[in-house]
C-alpha positions in Angstrom: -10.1 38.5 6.5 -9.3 38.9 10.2 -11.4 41.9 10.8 -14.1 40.0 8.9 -13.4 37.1 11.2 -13.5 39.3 14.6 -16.6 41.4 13.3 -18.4 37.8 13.4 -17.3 36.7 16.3 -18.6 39.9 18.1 -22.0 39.4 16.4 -22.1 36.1 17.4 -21.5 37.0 21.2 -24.0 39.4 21.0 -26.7 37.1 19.6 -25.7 35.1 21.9 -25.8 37.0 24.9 -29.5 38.0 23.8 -30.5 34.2 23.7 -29.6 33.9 26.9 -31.3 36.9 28.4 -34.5 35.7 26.8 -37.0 34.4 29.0 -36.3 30.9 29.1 -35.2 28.8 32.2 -32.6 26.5 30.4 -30.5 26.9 27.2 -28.7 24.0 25.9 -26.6 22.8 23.0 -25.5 19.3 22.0 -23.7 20.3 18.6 -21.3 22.1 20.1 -17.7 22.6 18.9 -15.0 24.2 20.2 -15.2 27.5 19.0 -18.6 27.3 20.4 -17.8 26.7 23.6 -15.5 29.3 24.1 -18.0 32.1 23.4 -20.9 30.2 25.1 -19.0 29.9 28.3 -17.2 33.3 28.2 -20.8 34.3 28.4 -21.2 32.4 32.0 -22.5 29.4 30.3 -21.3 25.7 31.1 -19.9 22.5 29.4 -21.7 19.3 31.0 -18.8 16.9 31.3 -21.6 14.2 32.0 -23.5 14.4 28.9 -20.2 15.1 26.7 -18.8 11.7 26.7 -19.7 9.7 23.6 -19.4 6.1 23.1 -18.9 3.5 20.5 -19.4 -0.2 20.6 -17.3 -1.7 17.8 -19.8 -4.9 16.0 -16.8 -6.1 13.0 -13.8 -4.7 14.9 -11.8 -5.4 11.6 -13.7 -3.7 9.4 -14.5 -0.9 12.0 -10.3 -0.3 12.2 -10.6 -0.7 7.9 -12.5 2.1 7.9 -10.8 4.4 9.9 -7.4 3.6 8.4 -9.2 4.5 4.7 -10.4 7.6 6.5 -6.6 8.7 7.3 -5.5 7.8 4.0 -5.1 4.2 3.3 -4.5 3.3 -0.5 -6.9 1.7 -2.4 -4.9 -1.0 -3.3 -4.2 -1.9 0.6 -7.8 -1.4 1.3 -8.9 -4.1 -1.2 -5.5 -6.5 0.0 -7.4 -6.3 3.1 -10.6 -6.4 3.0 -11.4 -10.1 2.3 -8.7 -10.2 5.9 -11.4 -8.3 7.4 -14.4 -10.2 6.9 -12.8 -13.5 7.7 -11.7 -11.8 11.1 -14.9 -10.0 12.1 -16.4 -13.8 11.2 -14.4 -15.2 13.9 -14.6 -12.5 16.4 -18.6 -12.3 16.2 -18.9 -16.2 16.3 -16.1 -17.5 19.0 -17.6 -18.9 22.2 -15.4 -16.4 24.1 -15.3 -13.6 22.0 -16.3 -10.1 23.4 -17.8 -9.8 20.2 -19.8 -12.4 20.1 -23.0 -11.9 18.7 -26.7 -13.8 20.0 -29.4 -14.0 18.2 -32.2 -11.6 19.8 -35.7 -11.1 19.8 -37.3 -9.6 16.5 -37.5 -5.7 16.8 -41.1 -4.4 17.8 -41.3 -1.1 16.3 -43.7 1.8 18.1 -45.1 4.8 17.6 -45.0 8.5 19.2 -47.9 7.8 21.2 -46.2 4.3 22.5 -43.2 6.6 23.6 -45.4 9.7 25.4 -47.3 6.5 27.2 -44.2 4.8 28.4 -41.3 7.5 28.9 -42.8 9.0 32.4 -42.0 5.7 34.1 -38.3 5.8 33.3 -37.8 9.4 33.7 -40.0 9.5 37.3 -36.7 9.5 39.5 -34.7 12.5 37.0 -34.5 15.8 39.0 -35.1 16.9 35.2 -36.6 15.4 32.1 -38.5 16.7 29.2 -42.3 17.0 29.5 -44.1 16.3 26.4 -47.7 16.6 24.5 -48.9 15.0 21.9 -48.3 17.8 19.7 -45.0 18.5 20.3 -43.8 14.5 20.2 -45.4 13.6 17.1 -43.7 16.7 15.4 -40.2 15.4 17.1 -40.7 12.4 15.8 -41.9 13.1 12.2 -39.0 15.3 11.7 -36.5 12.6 13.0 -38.0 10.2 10.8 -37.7 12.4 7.6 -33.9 13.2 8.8 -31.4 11.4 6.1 -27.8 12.1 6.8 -27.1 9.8 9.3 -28.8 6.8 7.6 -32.2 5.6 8.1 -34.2 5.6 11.4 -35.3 2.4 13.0 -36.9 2.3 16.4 -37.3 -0.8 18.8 -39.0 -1.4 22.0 -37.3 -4.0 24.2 -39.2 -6.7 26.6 -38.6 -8.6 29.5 -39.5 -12.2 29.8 -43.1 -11.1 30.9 -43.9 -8.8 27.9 -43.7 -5.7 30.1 -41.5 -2.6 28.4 -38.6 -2.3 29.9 -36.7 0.0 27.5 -36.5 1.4 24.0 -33.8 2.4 21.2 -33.8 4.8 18.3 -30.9 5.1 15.8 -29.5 5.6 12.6 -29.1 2.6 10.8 -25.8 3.0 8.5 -25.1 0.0 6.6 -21.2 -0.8 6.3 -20.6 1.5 8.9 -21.2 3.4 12.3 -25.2 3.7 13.2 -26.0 6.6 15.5 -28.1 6.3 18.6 -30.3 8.7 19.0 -32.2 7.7 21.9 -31.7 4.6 24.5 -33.8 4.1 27.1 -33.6 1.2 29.9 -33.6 0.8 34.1 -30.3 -0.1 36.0 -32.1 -3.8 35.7 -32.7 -3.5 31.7 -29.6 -2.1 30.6 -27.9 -4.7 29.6 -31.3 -6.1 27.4 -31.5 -3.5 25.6 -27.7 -3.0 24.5 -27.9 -6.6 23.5 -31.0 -6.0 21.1 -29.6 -2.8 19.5 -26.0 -4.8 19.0 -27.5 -7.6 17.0 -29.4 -5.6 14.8 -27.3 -3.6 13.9 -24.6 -5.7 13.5 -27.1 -8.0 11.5 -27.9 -5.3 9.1 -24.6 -4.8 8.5 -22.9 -2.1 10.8 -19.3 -2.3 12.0 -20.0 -0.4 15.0 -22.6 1.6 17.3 -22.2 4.9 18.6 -24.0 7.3 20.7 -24.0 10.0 24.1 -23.4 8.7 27.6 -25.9 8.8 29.6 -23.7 8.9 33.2 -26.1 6.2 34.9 -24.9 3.9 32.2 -21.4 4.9 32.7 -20.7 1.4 34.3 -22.5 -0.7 32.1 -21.2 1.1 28.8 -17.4 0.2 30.0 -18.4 -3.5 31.0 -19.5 -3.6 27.5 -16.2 -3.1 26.4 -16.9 0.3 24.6 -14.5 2.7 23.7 -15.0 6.7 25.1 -14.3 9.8 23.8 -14.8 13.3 24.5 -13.5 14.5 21.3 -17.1 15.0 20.1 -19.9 17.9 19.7 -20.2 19.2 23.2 -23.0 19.1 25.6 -23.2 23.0 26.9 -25.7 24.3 28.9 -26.9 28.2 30.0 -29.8 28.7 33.0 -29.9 31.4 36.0 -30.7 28.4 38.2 -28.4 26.7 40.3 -31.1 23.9 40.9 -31.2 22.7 36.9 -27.4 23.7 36.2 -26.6 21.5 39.2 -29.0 18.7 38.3 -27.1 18.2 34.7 -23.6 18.5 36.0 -24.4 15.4 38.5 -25.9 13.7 35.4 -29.1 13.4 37.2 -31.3 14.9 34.3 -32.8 12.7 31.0 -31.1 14.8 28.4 -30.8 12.0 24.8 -30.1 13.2 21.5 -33.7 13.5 21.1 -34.3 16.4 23.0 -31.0 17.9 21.3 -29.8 19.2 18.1 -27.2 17.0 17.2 -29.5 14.8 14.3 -31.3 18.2 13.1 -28.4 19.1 11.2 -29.0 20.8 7.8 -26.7 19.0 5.4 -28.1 16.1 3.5 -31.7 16.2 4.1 
C-alpha cells in the first residue's frame, strides 16, 4: 500500500511538473488541500496568503453553533432539546435594536444576466494590476455551467444599486437553506462594500440560511472584520505557479481580481 501510495505521488509530481512547463503564463488552484500544496510548491510554486483566507458571516448565530455541534456529534435527543432554544435566540438576536445581527429589510434582488456581468465588470476591475479578460463566449459558458452546478445549493445572483440606480456591485452564491450559502462571486468599490454585504445578508438570511461564507478578497479585509465575521485559513488553498515575478507579485499583494468564479472551487464533481 505504501509503494502504491509513493508510486502516485511520483506520477502526480510529474504531471504536475509538465503543467507547469506548458505554455501558459499563470497556473492557479483554489481547491487546494494540503497534500496539494506540498507537491505544488516543492515544484517552485506558491501559496497566496491573500486569497487563502475564507470568511463566514454567521445570519442565526444559534442555529449556526446547532449545527456545528450536530456535525461533531451531538445526540439527537440534545439536538431536538434545543432546537426550539435556537430559534427563539436567533429571533432575538436578528430583531434587537442593538444586535450585531440585526437584520434590515433590503431592496428586492435584481437578478442579471452574463452579458449584464461582461458590461459592468471592467469598471471594478480597471485599477487590478491583474483581472480576468472575458468574451462573450467564454462568460456565457462560465456562467451556464455555474448555473447547472448542484452541490452547493442553488445559484442566485443579484446586482446591487446606489440611491441613483447606478450599479455599484454584484453577488453570486449558493443559496443553502437551513444552512451555510457559499459566495461565489462579490463584487463592490471601497464606497459600496458595505451595500452590497447588507443585500446578500438579508437574503440569505430571509431564505433561511444560518450563515454566509466565502474567499477574502484582501481589499475587503477591513470591512469583512468590521462586519464582525469570523476568519479561517483552514480552507482549500489558493496556490499559484507563473515564471513571472510581475503576476506572482501582483497576487501576493492581493492586488489582482481573483473570485471563486475564475477558480475551481464550485466545479467540483460530486453531486451534480
Amino acid at each position: 500500500m505504501l509503494a502504491q501510495g509513493q508510486k502516485w505521488a511520483e506520477e502526480r509530481k510529474e504531471l504536475q511538473s509538465a503543467f507547469f512547463a506548458g505554455p501558459q503564463d499563470l497556473s492557479f488552484t483554489d481547491g487546494a488541500n494540503e497534500a496539494s500544496r506540498r507537491i505544488w510548491e516543492g515544484l517552485g510554486g506558491l501559496t497566496a496568503f491573500p486569497y487563502s483566507v475564507h470568511w463566514t458571516r454567521l445570519l442565526r448565530p444559534a442555529r449556526y453553533f446547532l449545527g456545528r455541534w450536530k456535525e461533531r456529534g451531538l445526540s439527537t435527543l440534545a439536538q431536538l432539546a434545543l432546537r426550539p432554544v435556537s430559534v427563539v435566540a436567533d429571533f432575538l438576536a436578528t430583531h434587537g435594536r442593538q444586535s450585531p445581527f440585526r437584520q434590515v429589510t433590503q431592496s428586492p434582488e435584481e437578478d442579471f444576466t452574463w452579458q449584464t456581468l461582461l458590461e459592468q465588470l471592467p469598471e471594478f476591475t480597471v485599477k487590478k494590476a491583474l483581472c480576468p479578460v472575458y468574451d462573450e463566449r467564454s462568460l456565457r459558458w462560465l456562467m451556464e455551467q455555474a448555473n447547472e452546478k448542484k452541490c452547493h445549493g442553488r445559484l442566485r445572483k443579484a446586482l446591487v444599486r446606489n440611491d441613483g440606480g447606478k450599479v455599484v456591485g454584484w453577488y453570486l452564491y449558493y443559496l443553502n437553506p437551513n444552512g451555510i450559502s457559499q459566495v461565489l462571486q462579490l463584487v463592490a468599490t471601497k464606497n459600496s462594500i458595505r451595500r452590497v454585504l447588507d443585500q446578500l445578508y438579508f437574503h440569505a438570511w430571509r431564505l433561511g440560511s444560518h450563515a454566509v461564507s466565502g474567499r477574502m478578497d484582501p481589499e475587503f479585509a477591513t470591512d469583512f472584520s468590521e462586519e464582525r465575521c469570523l476568519f479561517n485559513l483552514t480552507g482549500p488553498r489558493v496556490l499559484v505557479h507563473s515564471q513571472r515575478a510581475d503576476l506572482r507579485e501582483a497576487i501576493q499583494r492581493g492586488d489582482a481580481f481573483l473570485t471563486r468564479l475564475e477558480g475551481e472551487w464550485w466545479m467540483r464533481l460530486q453531486g451534480g
